[in-house]
C-alpha positions as CSV (number, residue, x, y, z in Angstrom):
1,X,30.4,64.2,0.3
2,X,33.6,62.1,-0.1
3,X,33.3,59.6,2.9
4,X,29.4,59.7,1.6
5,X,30.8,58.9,-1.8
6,X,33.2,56.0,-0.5
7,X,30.2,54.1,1.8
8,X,27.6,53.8,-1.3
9,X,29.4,50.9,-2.8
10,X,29.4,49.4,0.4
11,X,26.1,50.3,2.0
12,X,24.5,49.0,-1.4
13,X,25.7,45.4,-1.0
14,X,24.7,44.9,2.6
15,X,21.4,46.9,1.9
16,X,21.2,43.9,-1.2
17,X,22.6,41.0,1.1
18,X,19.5,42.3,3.9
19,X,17.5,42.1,1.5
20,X,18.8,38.6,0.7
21,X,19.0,37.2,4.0
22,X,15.4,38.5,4.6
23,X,13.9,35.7,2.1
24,X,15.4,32.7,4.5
25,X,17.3,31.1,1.4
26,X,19.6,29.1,3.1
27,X,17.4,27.5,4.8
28,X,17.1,24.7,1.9
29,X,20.0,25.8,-0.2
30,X,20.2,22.2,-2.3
31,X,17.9,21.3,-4.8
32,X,17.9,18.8,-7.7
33,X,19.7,19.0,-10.5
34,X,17.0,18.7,-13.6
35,X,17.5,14.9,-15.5
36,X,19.8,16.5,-18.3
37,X,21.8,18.3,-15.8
38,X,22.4,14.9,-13.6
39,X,23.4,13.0,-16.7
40,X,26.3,15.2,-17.5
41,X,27.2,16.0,-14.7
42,X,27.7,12.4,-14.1
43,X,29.5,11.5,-16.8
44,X,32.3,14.0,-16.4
45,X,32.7,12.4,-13.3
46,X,32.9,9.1,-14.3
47,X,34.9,10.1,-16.6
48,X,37.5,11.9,-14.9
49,X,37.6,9.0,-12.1
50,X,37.6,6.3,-14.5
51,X,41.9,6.9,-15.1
52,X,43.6,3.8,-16.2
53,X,45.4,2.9,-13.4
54,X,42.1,3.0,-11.5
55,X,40.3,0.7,-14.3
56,X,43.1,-1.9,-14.0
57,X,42.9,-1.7,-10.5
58,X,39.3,-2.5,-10.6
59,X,39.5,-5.2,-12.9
60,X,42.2,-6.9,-11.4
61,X,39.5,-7.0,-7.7
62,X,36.1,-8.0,-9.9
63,X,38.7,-10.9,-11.6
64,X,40.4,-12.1,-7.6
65,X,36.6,-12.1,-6.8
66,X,36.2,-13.6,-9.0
67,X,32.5,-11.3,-10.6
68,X,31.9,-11.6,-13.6
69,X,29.1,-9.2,-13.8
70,X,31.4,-6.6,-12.7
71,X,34.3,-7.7,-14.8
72,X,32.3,-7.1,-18.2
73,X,30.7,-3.7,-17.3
74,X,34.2,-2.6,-16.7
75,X,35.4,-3.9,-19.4
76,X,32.9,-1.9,-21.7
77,X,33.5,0.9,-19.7
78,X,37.0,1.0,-20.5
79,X,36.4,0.6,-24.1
80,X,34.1,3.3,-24.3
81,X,36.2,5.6,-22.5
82,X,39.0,4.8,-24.6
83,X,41.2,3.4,-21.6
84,X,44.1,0.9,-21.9
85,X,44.1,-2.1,-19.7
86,X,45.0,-5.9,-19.9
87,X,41.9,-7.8,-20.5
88,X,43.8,-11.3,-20.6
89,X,42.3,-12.6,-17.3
90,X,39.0,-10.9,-17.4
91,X,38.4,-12.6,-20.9
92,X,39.6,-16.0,-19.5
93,X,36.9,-15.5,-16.8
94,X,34.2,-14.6,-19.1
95,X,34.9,-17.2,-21.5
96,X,34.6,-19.8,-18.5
97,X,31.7,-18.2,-16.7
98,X,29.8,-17.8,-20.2
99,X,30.5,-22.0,-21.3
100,X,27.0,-23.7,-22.7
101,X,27.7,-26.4,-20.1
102,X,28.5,-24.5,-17.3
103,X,25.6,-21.8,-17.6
104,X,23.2,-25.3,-17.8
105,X,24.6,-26.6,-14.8
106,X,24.5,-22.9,-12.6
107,X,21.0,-22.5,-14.2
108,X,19.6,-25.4,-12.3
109,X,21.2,-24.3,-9.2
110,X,19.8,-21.2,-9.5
111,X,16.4,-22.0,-10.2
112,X,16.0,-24.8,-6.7
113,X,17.6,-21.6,-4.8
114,X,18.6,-18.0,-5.8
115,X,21.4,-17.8,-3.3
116,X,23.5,-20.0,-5.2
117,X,23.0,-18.0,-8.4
118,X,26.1,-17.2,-9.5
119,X,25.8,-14.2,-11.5
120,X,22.7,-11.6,-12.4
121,X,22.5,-13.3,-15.9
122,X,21.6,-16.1,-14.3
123,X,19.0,-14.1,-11.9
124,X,17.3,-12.8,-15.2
125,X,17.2,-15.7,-17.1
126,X,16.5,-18.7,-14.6
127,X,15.4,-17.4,-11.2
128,X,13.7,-13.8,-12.1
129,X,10.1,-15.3,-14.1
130,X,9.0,-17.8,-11.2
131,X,10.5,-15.3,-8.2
132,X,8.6,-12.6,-9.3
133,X,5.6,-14.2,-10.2
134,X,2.6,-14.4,-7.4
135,X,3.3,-18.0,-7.5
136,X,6.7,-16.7,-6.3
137,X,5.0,-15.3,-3.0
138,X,2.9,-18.2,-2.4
139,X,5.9,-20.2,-2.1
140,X,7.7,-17.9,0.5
141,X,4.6,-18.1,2.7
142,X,4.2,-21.8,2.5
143,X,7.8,-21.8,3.2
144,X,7.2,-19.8,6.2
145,X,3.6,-21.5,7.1
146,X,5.9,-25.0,7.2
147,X,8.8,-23.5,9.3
148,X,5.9,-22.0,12.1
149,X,4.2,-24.9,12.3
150,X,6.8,-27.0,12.4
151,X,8.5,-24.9,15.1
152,X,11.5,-23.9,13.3
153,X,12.6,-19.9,13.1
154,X,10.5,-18.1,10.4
155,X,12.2,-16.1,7.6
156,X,9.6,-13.1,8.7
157,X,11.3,-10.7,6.4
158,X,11.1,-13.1,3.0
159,X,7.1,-13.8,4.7
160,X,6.9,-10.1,5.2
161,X,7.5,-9.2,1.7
162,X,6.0,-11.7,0.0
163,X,2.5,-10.5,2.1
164,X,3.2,-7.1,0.4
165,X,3.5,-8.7,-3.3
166,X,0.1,-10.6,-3.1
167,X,-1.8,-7.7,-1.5
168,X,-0.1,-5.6,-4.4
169,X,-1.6,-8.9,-6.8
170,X,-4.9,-8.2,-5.7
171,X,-4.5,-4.4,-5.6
172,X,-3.5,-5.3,-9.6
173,X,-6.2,-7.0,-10.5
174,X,-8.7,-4.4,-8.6
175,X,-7.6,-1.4,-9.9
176,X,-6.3,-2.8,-13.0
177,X,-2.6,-2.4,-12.4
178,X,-1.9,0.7,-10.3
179,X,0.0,-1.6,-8.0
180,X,2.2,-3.2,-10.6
181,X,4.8,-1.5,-9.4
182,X,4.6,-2.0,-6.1
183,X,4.1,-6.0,-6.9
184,X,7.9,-5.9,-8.9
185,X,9.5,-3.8,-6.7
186,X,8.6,-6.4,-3.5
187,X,9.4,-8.9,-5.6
188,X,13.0,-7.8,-6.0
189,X,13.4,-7.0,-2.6
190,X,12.2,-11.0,-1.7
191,X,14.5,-12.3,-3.9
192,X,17.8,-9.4,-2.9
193,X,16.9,-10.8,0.7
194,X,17.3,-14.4,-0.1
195,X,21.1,-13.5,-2.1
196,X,22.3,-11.4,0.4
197,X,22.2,-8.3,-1.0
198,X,20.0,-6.3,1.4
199,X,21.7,-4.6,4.3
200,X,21.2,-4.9,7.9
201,X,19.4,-1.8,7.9
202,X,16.9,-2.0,5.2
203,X,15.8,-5.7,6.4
204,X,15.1,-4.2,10.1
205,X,12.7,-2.4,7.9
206,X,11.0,-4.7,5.8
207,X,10.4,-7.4,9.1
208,X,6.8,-6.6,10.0
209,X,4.8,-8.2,12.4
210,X,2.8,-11.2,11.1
211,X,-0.4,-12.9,12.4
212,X,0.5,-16.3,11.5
213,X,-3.2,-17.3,13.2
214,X,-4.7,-15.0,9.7
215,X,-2.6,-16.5,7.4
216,X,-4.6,-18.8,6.2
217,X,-7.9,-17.2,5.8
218,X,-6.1,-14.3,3.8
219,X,-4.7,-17.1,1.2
220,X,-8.5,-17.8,0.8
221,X,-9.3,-14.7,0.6
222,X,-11.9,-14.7,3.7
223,X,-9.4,-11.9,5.4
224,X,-8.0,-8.5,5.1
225,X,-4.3,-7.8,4.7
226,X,-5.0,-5.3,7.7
227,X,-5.9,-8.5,9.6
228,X,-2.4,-10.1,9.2
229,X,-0.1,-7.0,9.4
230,X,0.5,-3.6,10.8
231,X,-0.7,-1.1,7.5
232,X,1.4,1.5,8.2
233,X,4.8,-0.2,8.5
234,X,3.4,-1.9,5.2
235,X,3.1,1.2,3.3
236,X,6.3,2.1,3.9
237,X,7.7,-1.1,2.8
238,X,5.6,-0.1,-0.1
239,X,7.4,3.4,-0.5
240,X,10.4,1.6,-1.1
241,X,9.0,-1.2,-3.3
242,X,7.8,1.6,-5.8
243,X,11.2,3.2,-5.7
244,X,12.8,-0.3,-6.6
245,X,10.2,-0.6,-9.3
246,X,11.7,2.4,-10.8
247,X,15.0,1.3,-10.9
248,X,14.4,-2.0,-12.3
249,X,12.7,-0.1,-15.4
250,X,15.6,1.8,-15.9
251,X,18.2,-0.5,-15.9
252,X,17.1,-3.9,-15.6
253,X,15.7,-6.4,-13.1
254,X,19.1,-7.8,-12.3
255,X,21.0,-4.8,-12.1
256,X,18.3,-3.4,-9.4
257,X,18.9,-6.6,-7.6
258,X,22.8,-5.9,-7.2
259,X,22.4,-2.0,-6.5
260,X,19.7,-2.7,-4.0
261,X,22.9,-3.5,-1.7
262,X,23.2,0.6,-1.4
263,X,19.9,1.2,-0.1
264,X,19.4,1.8,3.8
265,X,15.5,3.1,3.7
266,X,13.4,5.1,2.3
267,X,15.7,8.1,1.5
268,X,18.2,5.9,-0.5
269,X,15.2,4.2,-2.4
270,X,14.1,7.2,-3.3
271,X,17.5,9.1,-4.4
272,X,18.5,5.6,-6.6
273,X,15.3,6.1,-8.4
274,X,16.3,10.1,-8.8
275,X,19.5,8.7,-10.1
276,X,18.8,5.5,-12.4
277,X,16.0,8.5,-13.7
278,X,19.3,10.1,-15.4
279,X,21.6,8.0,-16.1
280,X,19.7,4.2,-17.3
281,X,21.8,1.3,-17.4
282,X,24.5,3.5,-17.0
283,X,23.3,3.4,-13.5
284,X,25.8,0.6,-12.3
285,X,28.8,1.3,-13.6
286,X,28.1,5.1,-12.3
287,X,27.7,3.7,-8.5
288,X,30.5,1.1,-8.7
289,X,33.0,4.1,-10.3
290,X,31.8,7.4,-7.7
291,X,30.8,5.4,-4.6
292,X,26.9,5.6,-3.3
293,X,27.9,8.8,-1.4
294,X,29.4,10.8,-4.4
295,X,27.1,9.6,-6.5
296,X,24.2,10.5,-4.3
297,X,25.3,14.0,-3.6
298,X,25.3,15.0,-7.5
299,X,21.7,14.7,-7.7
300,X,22.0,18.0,-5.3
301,X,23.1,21.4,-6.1
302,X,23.1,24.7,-4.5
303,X,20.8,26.7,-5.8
304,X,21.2,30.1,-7.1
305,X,19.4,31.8,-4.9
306,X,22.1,30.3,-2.3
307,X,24.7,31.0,-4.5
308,X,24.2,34.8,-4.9
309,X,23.2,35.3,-1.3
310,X,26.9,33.7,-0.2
311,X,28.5,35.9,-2.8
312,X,26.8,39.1,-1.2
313,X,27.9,38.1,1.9
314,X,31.7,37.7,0.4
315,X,31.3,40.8,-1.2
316,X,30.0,42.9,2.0
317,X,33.7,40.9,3.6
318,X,35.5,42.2,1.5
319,X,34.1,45.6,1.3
320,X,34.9,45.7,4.9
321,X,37.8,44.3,5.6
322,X,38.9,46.7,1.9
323,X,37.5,49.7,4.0
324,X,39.2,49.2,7.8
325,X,42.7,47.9,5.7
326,X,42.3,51.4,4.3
327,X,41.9,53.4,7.4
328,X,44.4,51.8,9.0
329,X,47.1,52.2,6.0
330,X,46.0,56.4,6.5
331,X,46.7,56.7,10.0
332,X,49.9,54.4,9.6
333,X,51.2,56.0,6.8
334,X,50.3,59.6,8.5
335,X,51.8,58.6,11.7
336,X,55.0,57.9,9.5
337,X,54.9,61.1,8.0
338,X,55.1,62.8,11.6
C-alpha cells in the first residue's frame, strides 16, 4: 500500500491535467481583458514607464522636433504623475506656437491645404468642418476628375476614400444614419492620407480600383457605387472606417488623426478601437509612453483556463522529477551504505 500511497498525489494531477488537456484550452489561450481591467492595467504601466529621466528625455525630442501637440500632453502627463522635469523650453514653444497672430496665419494655411497644418489644433479648428463634410469628398473627386482628364497621376487613394464617404452620405440619409460612422471614419482616413500620417501598408489597402468612365453618372446619382468600384475591397475599407469612427469618439477627431499612423489594417483598427474603448483621451499619451506593440498586447491576457492547465502541467513536472530525484537518492544512498 505504501508505493500505492506515494503515486496518488501524483496520479491525481496528471488524471486532472488529462482531463485538462482533453478540453483543447490552449488552443486560444488569450482573451480580452474586460474595459475596467484594460484601464488599470494601463495605467500602472504608464505609470511605471513614465520615470523622470524618461519624461525629460521625451520632452527634450517633442521640443528638437519641434511638436507641440506632443510637448503639452507630456507636459500634463508629468504633472499628473507628479514627475519633475524642466519645462523652460517646452513653455517657450507653446507660448510661440499658441501666439494670436501666428495661429491666424497657420489657420489659413491649413485650411487651402491640410498638409501644411501645423499642429492637430489646427486640424480641429480650421481644416476638420469643411474635410469632413460631403462637400469635403466632392472636392477630392473633382480634384481627381481634373488630374484624369488632364492626364496627370491621380491621387486614387484620397479618390478612393472620398467614394466611400459619399456612398456612406447616401447610406446616411437612407437609413437615417447607420452609416455615420462609417462617413467620419473615411473622412479621417482622407484627410490622415493627405498629412502623411497613414502608412505604406494601410494606403495599399485603401487604393481601390476606380472606373473613372462612372464617375460622373454616380455624382448625378444615375449610377451605383457597385458600378464604379470593387464592393468587397470597399467594405473592408469600411471595416476600418468604423473602427476609426470609434476612436475619434473617444478621444477626439485630431487625436484619431495622429494615432491613425499605428494602424497597418484591419487588425490594428480594430485593437485601437478595443483600446481608446478603455482608456479615452488617455489614449495618446498611453501609445506614445508603451509603444503600439506593448500597448496592443495588454488588451490580451491568458485566460484562466490556460492558466490552470500550465500549472497542472508544472505540477505533474515536478511531481516527477520529485519522484525519480527520490529513487535515485535511495539507491545512491543504499549503494553507499554497502
Amino acid at each position: 500500500m505504501r508505493p500505492l500511497l506515494r503515486a496518488v498525489p501524483l496520479l491525481a494531477t496528471a488524471g486532472a491535467t488529462a482531463w485538462m488537456l482533453s478540453t483543447n484550452p490552449l488552443a486560444a489561450p488569450l482573451v480580452e481583458r474586460s474595459v475596467d481591467d484594460l484601464r488599470l492595467t494601463l495605467e500602472a504601466r504608464v505609470a511605471r514607464t513614465a520615470t523622470e529621466a524618461w519624461l525629460q528625455a521625451a520632452l527634450d525630442e517633442a521640443v528638437a522636433e519641434p511638436d507641440a501637440d506632443r510637448t503639452e500632453m507630456l507636459l500634463a502627463l508629468a504633472a499628473e504623475l507628479g514627475r519633475t522635469v524642466d519645462p523652460a523650453a517646452a513653455e517657450a514653444l507653446l507660448a510661440e506656437t499658441r501666439a494670436p497672430l501666428a495661429q491666424a496665419a497657420a489657420c489659413g494655411a491649413c485650411m487651402a491645404d491640410i498638409a501644411t497644418c501645423e499642429s492637430l489644433r489646427l486640424v480641429a479648428a480650421c481644416a476638420l468642418p469643411f474635410e469632413l463634410s460631403p462637400l469635403g469628398d466632392v472636392n477630392a473627386l473633382r480634384r481627381a476628375g481634373v488630374d484624369w482628364s488632364a492626364g496627370r497621376q491621380v491621387d486614387t487613394v484620397d479618390a478612393s476614400l472620398a467614394l466611400v464617404g459619399l456612398g456612406a452620405t447616401a447610406a446616411v440619409l437612407a437609413s437615417g444614419g447607420s452609416s455615420a460612422s462609417i462617413k467620419a471614419g473615411t473622412g479621417l482616413l482622407r484627410m490622415a492620407r493627405r498629412m502623411g500620417s497613414v502608412s505604406p501598408a494601410l494606403a495599399r489597402q485603401l487604393d481601390l480600383p476606380i472606373r473613372w468612365g462612372a464617375v460622373p453618372a454616380y455624382l448625378r446619382g444615375t449610377a451605383r457605387l457597385e458600378d464604379v468600384t470593387d464592393t468587397a475591397r470597399l467594405a473592408r475599407v469600411g471595416a476600418i472606417a468604423r473602427e476609426m469612427d470609434a476612436v475619434r469618439r473617444a478621444t477626439s477627431s485630431a487625436e484619431a488623426l495622429r494615432l491613425l499612423r499605428l494602424v497597418d489594417g484591419p487588425e490594428d483598427a480594430a485593437r485601437l478601437a478595443r483600446l481608446s474603448e478603455a482608456a479615452g483621451p488617455r489614449t495618446p499619451r498611453t501609445l506614445d509612453v508603451l509603444g503600439k506593440s506593448r500597448a496592443f498586447r495588454a488588451t490580451l491576457r491568458l485566460s484562466r483556463t490556460a492558466a490552470a492547465t500550465l500549472l497542472l502541467l508544472w505540477l505533474s513536472a515536478t511531481q516527477i522529477a520529485v519522484l525519480i530525484a527520490t529513487r535515485i537518492g535511495t539507491a545512491l544512498w543504499r549503494h553507499a551504505i554497502r
